[in-house]
PyMOL CGO cylinders between C-alpha atoms (Angstrom):
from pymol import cmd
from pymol.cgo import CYLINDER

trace = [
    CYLINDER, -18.17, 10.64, 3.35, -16.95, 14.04, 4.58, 0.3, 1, 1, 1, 1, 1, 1,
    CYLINDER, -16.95, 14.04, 4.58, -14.09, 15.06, 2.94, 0.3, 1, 1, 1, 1, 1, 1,
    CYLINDER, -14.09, 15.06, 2.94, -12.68, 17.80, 5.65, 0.3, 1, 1, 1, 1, 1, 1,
    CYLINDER, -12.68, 17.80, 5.65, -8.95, 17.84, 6.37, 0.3, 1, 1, 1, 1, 1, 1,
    CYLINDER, -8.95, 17.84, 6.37, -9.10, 19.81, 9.64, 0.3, 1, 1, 1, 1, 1, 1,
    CYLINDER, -9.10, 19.81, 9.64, -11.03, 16.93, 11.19, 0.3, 1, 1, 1, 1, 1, 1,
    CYLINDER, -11.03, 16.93, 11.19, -7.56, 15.31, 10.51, 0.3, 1, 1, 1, 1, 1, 1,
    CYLINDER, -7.56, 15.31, 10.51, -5.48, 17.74, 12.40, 0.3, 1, 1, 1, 1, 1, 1,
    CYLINDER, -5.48, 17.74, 12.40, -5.31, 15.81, 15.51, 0.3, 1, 1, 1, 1, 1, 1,
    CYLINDER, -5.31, 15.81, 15.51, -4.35, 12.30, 14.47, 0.3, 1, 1, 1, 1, 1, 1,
    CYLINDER, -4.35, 12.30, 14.47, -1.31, 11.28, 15.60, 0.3, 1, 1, 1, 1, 1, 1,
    CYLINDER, -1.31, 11.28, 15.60, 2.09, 10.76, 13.92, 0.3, 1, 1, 1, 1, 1, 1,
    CYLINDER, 2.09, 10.76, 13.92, 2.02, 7.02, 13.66, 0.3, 1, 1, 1, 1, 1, 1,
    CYLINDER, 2.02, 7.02, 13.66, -1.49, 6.35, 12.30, 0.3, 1, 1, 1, 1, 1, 1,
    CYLINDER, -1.49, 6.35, 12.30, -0.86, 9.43, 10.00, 0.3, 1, 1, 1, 1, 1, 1,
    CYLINDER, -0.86, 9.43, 10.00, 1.88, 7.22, 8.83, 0.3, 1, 1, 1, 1, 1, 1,
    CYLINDER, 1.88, 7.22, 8.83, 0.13, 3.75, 8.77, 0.3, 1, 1, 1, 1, 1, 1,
    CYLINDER, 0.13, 3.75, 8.77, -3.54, 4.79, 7.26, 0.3, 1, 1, 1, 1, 1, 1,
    CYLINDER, -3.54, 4.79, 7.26, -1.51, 7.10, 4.60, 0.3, 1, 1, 1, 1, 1, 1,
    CYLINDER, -1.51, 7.10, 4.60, 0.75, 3.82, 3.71, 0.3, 1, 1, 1, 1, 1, 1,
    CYLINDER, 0.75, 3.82, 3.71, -3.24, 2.34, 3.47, 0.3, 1, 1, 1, 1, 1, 1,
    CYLINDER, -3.24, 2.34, 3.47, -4.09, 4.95, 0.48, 0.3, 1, 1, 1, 1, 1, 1,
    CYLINDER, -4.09, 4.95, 0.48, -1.06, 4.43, -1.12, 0.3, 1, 1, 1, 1, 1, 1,
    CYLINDER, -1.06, 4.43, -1.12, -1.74, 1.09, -0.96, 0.3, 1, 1, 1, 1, 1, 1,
    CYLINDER, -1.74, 1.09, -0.96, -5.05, 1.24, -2.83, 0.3, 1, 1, 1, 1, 1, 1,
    CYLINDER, -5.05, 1.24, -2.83, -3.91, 3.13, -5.02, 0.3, 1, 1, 1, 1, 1, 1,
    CYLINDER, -3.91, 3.13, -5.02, -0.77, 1.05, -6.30, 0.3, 1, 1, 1, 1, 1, 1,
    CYLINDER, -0.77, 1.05, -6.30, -2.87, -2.45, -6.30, 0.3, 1, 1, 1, 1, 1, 1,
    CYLINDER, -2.87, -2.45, -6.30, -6.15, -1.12, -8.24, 0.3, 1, 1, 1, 1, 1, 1,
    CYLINDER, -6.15, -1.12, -8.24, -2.96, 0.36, -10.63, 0.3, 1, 1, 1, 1, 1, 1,
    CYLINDER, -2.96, 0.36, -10.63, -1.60, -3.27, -10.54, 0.3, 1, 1, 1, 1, 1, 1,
    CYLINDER, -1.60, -3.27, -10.54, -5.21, -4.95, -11.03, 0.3, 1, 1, 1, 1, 1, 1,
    CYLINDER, -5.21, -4.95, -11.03, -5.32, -6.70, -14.34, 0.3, 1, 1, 1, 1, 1, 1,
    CYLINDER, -5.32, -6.70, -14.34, -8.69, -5.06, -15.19, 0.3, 1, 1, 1, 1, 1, 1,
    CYLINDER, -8.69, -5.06, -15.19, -9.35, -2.74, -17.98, 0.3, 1, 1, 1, 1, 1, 1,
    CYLINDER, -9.35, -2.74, -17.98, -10.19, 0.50, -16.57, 0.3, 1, 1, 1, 1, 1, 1,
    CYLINDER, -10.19, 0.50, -16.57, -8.07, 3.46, -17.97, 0.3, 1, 1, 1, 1, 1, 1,
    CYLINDER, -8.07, 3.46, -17.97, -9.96, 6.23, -15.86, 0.3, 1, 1, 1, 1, 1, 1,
    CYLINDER, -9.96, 6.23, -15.86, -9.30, 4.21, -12.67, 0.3, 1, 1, 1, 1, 1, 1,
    CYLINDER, -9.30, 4.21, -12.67, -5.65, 3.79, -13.32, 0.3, 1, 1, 1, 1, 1, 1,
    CYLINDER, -5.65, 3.79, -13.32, -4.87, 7.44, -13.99, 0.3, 1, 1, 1, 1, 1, 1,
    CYLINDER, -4.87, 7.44, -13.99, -7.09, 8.11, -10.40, 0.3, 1, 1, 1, 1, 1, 1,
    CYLINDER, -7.09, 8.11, -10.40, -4.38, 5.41, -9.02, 0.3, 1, 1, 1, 1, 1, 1,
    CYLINDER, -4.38, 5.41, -9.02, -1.44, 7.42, -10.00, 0.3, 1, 1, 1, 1, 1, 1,
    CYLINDER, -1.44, 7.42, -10.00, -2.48, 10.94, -9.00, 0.3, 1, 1, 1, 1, 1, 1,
    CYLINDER, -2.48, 10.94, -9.00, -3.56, 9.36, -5.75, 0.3, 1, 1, 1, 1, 1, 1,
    CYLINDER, -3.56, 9.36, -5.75, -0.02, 7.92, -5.52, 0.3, 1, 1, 1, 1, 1, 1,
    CYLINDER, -0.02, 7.92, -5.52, 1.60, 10.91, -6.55, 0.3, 1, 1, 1, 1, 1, 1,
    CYLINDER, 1.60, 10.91, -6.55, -0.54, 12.85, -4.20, 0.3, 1, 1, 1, 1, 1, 1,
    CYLINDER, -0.54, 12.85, -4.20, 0.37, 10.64, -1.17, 0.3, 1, 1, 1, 1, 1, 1,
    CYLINDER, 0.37, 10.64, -1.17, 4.19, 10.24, -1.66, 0.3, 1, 1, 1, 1, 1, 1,
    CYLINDER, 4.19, 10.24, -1.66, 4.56, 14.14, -2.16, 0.3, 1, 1, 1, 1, 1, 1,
    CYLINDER, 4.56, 14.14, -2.16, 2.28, 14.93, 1.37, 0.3, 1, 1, 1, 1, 1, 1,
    CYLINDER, 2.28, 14.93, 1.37, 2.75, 12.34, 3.78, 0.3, 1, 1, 1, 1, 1, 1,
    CYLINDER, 2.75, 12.34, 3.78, 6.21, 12.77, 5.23, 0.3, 1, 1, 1, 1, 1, 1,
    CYLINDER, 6.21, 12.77, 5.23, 5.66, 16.41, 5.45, 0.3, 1, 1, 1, 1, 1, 1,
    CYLINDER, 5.66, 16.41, 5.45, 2.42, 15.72, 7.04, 0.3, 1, 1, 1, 1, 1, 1,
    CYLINDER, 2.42, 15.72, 7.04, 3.63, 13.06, 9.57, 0.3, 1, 1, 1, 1, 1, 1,
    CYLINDER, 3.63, 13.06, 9.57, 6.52, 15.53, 10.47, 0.3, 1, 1, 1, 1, 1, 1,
    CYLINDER, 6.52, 15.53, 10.47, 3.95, 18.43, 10.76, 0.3, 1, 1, 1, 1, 1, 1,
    CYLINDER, 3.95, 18.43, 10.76, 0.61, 17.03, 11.87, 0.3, 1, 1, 1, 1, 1, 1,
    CYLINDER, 0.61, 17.03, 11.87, -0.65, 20.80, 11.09, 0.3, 1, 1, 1, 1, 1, 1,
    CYLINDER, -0.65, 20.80, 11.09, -0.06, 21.30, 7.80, 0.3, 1, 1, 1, 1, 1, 1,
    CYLINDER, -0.06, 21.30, 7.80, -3.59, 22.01, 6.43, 0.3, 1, 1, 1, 1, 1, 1,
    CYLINDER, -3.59, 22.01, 6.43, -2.13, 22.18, 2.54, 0.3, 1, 1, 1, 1, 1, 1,
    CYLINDER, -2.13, 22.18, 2.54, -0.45, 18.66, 3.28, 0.3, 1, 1, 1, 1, 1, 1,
    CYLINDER, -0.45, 18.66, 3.28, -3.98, 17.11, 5.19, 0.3, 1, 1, 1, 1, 1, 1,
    CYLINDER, -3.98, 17.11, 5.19, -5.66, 18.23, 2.11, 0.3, 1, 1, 1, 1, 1, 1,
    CYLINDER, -5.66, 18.23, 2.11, -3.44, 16.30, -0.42, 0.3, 1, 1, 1, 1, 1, 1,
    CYLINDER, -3.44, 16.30, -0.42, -3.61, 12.91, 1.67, 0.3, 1, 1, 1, 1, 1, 1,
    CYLINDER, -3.61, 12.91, 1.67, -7.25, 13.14, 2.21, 0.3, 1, 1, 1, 1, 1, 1,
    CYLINDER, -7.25, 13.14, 2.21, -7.37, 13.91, -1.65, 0.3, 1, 1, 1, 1, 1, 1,
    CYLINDER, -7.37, 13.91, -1.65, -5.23, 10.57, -1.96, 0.3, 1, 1, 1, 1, 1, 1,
    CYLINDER, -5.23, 10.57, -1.96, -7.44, 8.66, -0.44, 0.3, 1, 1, 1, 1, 1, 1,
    CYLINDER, -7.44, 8.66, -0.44, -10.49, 9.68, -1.39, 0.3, 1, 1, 1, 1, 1, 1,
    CYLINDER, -10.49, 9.68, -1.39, -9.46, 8.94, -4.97, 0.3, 1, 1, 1, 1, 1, 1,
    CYLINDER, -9.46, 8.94, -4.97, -7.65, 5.37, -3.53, 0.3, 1, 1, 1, 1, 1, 1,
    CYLINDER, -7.65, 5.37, -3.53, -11.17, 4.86, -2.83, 0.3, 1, 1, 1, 1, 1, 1,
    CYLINDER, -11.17, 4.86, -2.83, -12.98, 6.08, -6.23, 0.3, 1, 1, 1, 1, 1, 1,
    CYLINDER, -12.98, 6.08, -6.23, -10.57, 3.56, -7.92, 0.3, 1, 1, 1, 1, 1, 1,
    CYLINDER, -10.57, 3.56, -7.92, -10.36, 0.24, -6.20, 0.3, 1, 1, 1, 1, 1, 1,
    CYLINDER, -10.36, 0.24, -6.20, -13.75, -0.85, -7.59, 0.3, 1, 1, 1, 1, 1, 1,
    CYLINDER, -13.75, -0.85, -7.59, -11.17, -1.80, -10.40, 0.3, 1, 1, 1, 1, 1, 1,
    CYLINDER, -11.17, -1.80, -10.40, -10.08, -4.51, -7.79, 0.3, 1, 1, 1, 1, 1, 1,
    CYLINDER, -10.08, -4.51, -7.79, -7.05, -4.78, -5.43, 0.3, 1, 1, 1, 1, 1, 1,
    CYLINDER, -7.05, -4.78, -5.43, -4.64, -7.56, -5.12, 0.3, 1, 1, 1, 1, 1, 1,
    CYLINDER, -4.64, -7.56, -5.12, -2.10, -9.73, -2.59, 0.3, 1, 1, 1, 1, 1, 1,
    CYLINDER, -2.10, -9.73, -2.59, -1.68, -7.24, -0.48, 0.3, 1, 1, 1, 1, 1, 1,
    CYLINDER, -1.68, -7.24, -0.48, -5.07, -6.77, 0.65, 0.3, 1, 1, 1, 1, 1, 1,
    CYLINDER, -5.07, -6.77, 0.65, -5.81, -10.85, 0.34, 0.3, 1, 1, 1, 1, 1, 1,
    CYLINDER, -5.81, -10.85, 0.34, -3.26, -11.39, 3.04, 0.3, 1, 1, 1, 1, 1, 1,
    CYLINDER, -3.26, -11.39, 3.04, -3.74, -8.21, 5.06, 0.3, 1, 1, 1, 1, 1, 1,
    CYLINDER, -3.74, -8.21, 5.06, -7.25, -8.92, 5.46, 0.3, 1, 1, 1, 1, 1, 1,
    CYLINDER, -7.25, -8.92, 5.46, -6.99, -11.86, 7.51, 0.3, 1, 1, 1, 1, 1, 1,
    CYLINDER, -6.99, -11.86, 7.51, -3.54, -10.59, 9.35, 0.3, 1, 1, 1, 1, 1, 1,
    CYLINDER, -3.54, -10.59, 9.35, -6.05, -7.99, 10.45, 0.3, 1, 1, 1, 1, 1, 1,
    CYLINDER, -6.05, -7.99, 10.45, -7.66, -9.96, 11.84, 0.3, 1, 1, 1, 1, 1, 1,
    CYLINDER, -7.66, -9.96, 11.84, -5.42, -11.21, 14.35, 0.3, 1, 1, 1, 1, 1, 1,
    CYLINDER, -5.42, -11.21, 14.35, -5.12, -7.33, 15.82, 0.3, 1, 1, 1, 1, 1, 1,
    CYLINDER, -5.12, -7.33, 15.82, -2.58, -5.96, 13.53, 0.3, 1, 1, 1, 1, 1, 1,
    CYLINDER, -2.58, -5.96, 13.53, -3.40, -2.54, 12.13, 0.3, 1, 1, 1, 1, 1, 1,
    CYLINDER, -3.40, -2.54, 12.13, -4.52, -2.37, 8.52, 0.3, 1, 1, 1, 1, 1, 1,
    CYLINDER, -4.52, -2.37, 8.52, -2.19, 0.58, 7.06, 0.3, 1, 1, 1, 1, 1, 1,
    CYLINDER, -2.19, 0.58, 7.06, 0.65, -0.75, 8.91, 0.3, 1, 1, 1, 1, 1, 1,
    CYLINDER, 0.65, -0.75, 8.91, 0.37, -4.17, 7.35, 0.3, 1, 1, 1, 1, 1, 1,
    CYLINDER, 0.37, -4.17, 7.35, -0.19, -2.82, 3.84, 0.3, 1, 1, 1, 1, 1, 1,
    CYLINDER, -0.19, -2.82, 3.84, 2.79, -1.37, 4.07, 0.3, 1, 1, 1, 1, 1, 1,
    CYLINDER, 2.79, -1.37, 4.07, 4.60, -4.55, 5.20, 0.3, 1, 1, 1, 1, 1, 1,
    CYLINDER, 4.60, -4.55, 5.20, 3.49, -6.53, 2.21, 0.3, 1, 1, 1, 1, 1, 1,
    CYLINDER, 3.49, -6.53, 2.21, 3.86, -3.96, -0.42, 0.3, 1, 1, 1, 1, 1, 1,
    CYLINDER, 3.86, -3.96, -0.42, 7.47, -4.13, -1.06, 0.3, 1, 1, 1, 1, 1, 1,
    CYLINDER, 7.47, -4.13, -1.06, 7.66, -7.68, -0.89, 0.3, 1, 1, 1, 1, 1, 1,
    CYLINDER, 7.66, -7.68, -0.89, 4.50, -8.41, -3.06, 0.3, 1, 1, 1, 1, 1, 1,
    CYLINDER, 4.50, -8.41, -3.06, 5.61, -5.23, -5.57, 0.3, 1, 1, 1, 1, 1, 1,
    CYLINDER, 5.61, -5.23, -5.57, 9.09, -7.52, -6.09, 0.3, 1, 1, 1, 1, 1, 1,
    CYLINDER, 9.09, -7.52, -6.09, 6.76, -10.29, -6.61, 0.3, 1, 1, 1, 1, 1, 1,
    CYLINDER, 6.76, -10.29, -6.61, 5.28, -8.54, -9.24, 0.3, 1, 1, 1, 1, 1, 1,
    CYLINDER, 5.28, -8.54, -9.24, 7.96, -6.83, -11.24, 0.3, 1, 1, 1, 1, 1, 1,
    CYLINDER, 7.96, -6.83, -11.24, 8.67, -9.69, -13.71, 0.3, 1, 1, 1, 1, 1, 1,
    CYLINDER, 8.67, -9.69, -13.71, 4.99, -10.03, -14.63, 0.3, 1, 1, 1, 1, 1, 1,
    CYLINDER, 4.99, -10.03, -14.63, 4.43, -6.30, -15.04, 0.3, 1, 1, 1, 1, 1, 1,
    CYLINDER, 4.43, -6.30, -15.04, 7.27, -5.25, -16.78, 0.3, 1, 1, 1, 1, 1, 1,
    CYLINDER, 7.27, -5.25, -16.78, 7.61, -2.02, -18.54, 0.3, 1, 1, 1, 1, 1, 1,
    CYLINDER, 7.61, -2.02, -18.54, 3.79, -1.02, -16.69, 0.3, 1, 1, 1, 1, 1, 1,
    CYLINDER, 3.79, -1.02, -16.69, 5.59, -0.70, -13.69, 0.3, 1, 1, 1, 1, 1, 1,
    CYLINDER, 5.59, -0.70, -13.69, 7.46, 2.30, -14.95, 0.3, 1, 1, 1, 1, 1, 1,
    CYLINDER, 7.46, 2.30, -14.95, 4.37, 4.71, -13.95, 0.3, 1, 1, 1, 1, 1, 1,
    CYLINDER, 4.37, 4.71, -13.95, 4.50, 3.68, -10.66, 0.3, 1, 1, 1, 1, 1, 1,
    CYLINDER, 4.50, 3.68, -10.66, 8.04, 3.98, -10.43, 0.3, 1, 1, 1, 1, 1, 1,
    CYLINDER, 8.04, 3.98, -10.43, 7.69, 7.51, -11.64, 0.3, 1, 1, 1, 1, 1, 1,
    CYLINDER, 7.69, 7.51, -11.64, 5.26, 8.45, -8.90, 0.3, 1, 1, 1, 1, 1, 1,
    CYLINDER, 5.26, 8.45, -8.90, 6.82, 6.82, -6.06, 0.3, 1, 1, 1, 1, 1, 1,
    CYLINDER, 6.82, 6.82, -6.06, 10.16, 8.60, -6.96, 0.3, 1, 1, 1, 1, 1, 1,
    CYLINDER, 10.16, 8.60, -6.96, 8.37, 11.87, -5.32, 0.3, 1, 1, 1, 1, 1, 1,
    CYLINDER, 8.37, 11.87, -5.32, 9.44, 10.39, -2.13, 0.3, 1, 1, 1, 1, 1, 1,
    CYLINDER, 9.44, 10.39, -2.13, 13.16, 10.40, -3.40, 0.3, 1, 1, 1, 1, 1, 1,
    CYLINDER, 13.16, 10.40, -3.40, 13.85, 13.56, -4.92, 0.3, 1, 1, 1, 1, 1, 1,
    CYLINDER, 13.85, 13.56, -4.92, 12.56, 12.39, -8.24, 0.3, 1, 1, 1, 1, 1, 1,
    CYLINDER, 12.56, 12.39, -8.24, 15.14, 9.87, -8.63, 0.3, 1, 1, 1, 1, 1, 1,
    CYLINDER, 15.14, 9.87, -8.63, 13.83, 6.66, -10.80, 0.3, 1, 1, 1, 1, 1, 1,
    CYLINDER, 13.83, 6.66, -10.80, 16.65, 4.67, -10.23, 0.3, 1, 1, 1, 1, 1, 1,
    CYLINDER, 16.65, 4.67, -10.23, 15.31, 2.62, -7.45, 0.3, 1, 1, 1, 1, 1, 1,
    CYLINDER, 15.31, 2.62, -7.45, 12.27, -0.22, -7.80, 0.3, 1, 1, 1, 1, 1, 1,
    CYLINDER, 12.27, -0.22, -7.80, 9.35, 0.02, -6.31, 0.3, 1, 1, 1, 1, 1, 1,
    CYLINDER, 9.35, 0.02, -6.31, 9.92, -1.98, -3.89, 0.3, 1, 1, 1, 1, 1, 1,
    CYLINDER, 9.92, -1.98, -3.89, 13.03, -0.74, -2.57, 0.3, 1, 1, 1, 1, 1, 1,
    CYLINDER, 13.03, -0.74, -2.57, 11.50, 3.13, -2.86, 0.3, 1, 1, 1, 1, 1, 1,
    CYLINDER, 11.50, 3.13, -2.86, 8.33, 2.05, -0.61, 0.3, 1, 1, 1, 1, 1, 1,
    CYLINDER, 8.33, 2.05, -0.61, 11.01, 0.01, 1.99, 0.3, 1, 1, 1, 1, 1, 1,
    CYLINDER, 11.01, 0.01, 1.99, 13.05, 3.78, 2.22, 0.3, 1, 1, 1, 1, 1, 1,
    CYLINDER, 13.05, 3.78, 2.22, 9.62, 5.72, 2.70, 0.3, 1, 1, 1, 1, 1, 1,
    CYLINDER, 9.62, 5.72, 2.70, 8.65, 3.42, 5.48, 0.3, 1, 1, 1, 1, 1, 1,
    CYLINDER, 8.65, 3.42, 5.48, 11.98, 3.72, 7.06, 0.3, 1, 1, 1, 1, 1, 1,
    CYLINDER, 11.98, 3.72, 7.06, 11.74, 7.25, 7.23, 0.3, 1, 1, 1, 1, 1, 1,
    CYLINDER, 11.74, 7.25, 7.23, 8.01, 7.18, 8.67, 0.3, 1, 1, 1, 1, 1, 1,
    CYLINDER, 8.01, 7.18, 8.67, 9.45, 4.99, 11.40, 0.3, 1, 1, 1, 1, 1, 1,
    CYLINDER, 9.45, 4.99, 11.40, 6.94, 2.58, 10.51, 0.3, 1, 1, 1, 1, 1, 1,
    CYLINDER, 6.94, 2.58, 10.51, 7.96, -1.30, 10.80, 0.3, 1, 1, 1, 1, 1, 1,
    CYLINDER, 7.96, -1.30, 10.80, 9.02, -2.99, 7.52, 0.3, 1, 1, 1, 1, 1, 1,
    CYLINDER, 9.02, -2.99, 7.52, 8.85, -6.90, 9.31, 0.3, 1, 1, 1, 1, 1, 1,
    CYLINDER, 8.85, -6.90, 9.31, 5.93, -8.77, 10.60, 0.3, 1, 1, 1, 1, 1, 1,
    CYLINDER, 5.93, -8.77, 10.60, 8.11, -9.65, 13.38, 0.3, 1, 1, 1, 1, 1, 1,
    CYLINDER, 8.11, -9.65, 13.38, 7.90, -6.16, 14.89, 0.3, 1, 1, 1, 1, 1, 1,
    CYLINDER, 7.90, -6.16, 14.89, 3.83, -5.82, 14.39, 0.3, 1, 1, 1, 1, 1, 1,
    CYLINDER, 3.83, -5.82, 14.39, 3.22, -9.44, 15.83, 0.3, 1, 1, 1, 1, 1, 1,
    CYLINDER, 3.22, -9.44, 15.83, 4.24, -11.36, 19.13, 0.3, 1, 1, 1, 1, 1, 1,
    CYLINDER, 4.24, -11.36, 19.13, 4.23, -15.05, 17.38, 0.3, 1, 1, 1, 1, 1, 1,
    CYLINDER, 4.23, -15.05, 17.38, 4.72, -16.17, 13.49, 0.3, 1, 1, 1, 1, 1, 1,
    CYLINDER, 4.72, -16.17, 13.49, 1.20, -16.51, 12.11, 0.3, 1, 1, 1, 1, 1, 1,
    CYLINDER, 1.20, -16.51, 12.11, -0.17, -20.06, 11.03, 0.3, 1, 1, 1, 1, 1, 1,
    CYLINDER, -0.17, -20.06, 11.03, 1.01, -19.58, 7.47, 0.3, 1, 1, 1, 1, 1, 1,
    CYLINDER, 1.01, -19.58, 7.47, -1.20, -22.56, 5.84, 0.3, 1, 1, 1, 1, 1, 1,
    CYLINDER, -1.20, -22.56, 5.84, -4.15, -21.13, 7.33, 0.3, 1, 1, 1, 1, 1, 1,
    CYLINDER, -4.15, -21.13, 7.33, -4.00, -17.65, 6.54, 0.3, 1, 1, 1, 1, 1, 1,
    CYLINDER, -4.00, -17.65, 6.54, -2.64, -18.79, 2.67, 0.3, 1, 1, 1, 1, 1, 1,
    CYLINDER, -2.64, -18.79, 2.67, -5.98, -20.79, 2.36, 0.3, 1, 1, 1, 1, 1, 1,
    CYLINDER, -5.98, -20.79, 2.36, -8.07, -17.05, 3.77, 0.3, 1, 1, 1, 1, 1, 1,
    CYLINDER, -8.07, -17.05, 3.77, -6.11, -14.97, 1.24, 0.3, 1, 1, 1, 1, 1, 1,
    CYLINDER, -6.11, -14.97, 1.24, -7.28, -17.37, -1.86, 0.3, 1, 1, 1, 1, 1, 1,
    CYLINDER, -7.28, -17.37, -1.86, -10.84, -16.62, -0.50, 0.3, 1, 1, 1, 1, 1, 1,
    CYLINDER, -10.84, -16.62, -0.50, -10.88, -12.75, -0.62, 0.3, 1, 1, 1, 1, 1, 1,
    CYLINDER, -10.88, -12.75, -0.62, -11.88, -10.92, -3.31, 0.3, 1, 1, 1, 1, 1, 1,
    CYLINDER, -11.88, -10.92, -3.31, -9.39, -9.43, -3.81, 0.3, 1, 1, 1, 1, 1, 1,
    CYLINDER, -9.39, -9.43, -3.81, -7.44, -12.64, -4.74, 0.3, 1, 1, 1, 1, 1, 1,
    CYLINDER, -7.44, -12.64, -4.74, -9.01, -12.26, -8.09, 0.3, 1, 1, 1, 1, 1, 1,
    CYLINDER, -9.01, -12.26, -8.09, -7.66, -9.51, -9.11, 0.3, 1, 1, 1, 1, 1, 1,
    CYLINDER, -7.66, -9.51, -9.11, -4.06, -10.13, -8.51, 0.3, 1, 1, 1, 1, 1, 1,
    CYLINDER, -4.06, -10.13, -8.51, -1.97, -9.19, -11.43, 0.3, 1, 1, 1, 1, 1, 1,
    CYLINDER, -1.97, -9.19, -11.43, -1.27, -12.98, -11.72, 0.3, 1, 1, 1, 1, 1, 1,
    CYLINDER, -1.27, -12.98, -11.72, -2.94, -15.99, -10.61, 0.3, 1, 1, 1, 1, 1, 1,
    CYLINDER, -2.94, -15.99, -10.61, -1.46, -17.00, -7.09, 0.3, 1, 1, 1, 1, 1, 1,
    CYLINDER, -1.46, -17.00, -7.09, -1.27, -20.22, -5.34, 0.3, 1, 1, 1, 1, 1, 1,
    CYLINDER, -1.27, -20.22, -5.34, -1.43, -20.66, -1.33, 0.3, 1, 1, 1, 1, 1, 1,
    CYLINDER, -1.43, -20.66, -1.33, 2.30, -21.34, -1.54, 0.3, 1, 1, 1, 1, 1, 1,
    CYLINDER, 2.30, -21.34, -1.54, 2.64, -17.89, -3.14, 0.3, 1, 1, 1, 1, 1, 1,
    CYLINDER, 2.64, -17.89, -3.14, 0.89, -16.30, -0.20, 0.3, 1, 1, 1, 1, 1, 1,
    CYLINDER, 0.89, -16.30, -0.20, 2.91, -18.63, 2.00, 0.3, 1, 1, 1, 1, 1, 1,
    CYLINDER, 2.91, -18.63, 2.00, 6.00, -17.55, 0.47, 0.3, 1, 1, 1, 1, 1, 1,
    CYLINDER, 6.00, -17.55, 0.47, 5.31, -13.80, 0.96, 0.3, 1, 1, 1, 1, 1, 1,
    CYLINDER, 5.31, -13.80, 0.96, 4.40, -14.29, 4.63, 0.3, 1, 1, 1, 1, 1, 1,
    CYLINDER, 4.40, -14.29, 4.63, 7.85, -15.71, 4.82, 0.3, 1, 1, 1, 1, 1, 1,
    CYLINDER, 7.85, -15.71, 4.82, 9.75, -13.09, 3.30, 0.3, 1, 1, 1, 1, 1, 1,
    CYLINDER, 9.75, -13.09, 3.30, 7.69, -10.47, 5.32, 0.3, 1, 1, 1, 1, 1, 1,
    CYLINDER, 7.69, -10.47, 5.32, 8.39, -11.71, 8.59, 0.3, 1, 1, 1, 1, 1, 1,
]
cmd.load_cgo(trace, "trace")
């Protein structure tokens, strides 16, 4: 891959939005994976850290060379670290893709609501990501996860229901039973039943 953040320059506001909200992303679910890989999750946080302190400034100033850099730096190392595995995020966006929705954009759909999912198993490992997702806030930690992503994708514009992204409610049974079969099923931070998938497409539309 070629790494050059001036042959970013011209991308548009909105998929500057939704393909940074795709590094992010891949960077919080190889963090989440339940794989030991130390190396991988400090790549996942300075990723994270990267993205949430670039990619308003960069959607708001499609220019910025200095902010380019940092979210193609964010993704690249979204990328390095996901061999650790992703999680429900990526099992369900997969085959919503599918149906013509953009990948980024439904990332960032799911993340709040599968993060929330998460927070009881996780516990007190969630506190890194907190930390790194309060550079979107002013440094604040007082917010979750979830409710720090569901503010950043407010002020990106970018939708926060699958409601907006899709003209009819998608056949929830069926794309439950394609999320068990993706890889990236398996390394969910807990073992997840189609009803759990079911149950996240609900709360996401």
């Amino acid at each position: 891959a070629i790494g050059d953040p001036a042959l970013t320059l011209s991308l548009p506001p909105r998929e500057t939005a939704a393909t940074g909200l795709d590094a992010i992303s891949h960077c919080i679910e190889t963090y989440c994976s339940p794989r030991f890989n130390p190396p991988a999750d400090a790549i996942a946080l300075d990723g994270l850290s990267r993205a949430v302190s670039a990619l308003e400034r960069v959607v708001h100033d499609g220019q910025d060379l200095a902010s380019r850099s940092e979210m193609l730096m964010a993704s690249i190392e979204g990328a390095l670290c996901f061999q650790k595995g992703l999680g429900a995020v990526h099992a369900l966006s997969h085959p919503l893709g599918a149906l013509g929705v953009h990948h980024g954009t439904l990332n960032g759909i799911l993340l709040p609501v599968v993060l929330q999912r998460h927070a009881e198993i996780m516990g007190q490992r969630l506190l890194p990501l907190q930390q790194a997702l309060a550079r979107a806030d002013g440094g604040s930690v007082e917010c979750s996860p979830s409710d720090t992503l569901r503010s950043l994708l407010g002020r990106l514009g970018l939708p926060s229901r699958l409601r907006q992204v899709m003209a009819q409610r998608p056949d929830g049974a069926a794309i439950a039973a394609l999320a068990i079969e993706e890889p990236a099923h398996q390394t969910n931070p807990s073992p997840w039943n189609e009803g759990d998938y079911r149950q996240v497409l609900e709360q996401a539309w």
